[in-house]
C-alpha positions in Angstrom: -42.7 0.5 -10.3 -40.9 -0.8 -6.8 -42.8 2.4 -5.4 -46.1 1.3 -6.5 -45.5 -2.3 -5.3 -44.6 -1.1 -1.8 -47.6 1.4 -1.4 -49.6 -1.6 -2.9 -47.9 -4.0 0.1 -48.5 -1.7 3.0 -51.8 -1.2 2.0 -52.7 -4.8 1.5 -50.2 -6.1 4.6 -48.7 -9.1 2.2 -45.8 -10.6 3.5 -42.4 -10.6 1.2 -41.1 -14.3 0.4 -38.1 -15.4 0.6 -36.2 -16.0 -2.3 -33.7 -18.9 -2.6 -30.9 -16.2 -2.1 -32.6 -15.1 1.3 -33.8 -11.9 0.2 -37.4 -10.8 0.5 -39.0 -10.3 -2.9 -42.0 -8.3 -3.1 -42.6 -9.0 -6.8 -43.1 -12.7 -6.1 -45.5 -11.8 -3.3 -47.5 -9.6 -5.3 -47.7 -12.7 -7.6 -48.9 -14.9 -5.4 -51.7 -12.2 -4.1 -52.9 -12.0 -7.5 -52.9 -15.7 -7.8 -54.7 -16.1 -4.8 -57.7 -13.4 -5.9 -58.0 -15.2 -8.9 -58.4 -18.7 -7.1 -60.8 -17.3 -5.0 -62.7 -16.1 -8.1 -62.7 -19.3 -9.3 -63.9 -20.9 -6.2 -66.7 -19.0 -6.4 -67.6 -19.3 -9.8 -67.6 -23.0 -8.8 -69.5 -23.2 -6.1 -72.5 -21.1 -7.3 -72.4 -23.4 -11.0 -72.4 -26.3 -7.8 -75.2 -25.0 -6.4 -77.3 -24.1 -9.5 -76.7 -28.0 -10.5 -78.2 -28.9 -7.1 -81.0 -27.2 -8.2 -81.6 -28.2 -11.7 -81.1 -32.0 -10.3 -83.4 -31.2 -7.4 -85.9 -30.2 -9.7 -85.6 -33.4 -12.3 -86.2 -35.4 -9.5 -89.1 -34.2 -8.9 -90.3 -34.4 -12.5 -89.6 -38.5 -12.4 
C-alpha cells in the first residue's frame, strides 16, 4: 500500500503535510488530492447547471 501511495505521489508531484507530530504524511495528502478532484467535479457540475439556467431564463424572457 505505502508503495502504491509513493508511485502515485511522484507521479502526481503532491506535497506530504505535516502532521501535528512534524512528520510528513502521505496518506493525508493523498486525501486531500482526492478531495480536491472531487471539488473540482463539483465545480463543474455547477457551473454548467449555472449556465444551462441562464439559458432557460434567457429564453422565458423572451417568451414574456
Amino acid at each position: 500500500m505505502f508503495a502504491q501511495a509513493l508511485k502515485f505521489k511522484q507521479k502526481y508531484y503532491i506535497q506530504p503535510q505535516v502532521t501535528a507530530k512534524g512528520e510528513n504524511d502521505i496518506y493525508s495528502s493523498l486525501e486531500l488530492f482526492e478531495a480536491k478532484k472531487n471539488l473540482l467535479r463539483i465545480k463543474s457540475f455547477l457551473e454548467a447547471k449555472n449556465d444551462l439556467l441562464k439559458t432557460e431564463l434567457a429564453e422565458l424572457k423572451t417568451h414574456i
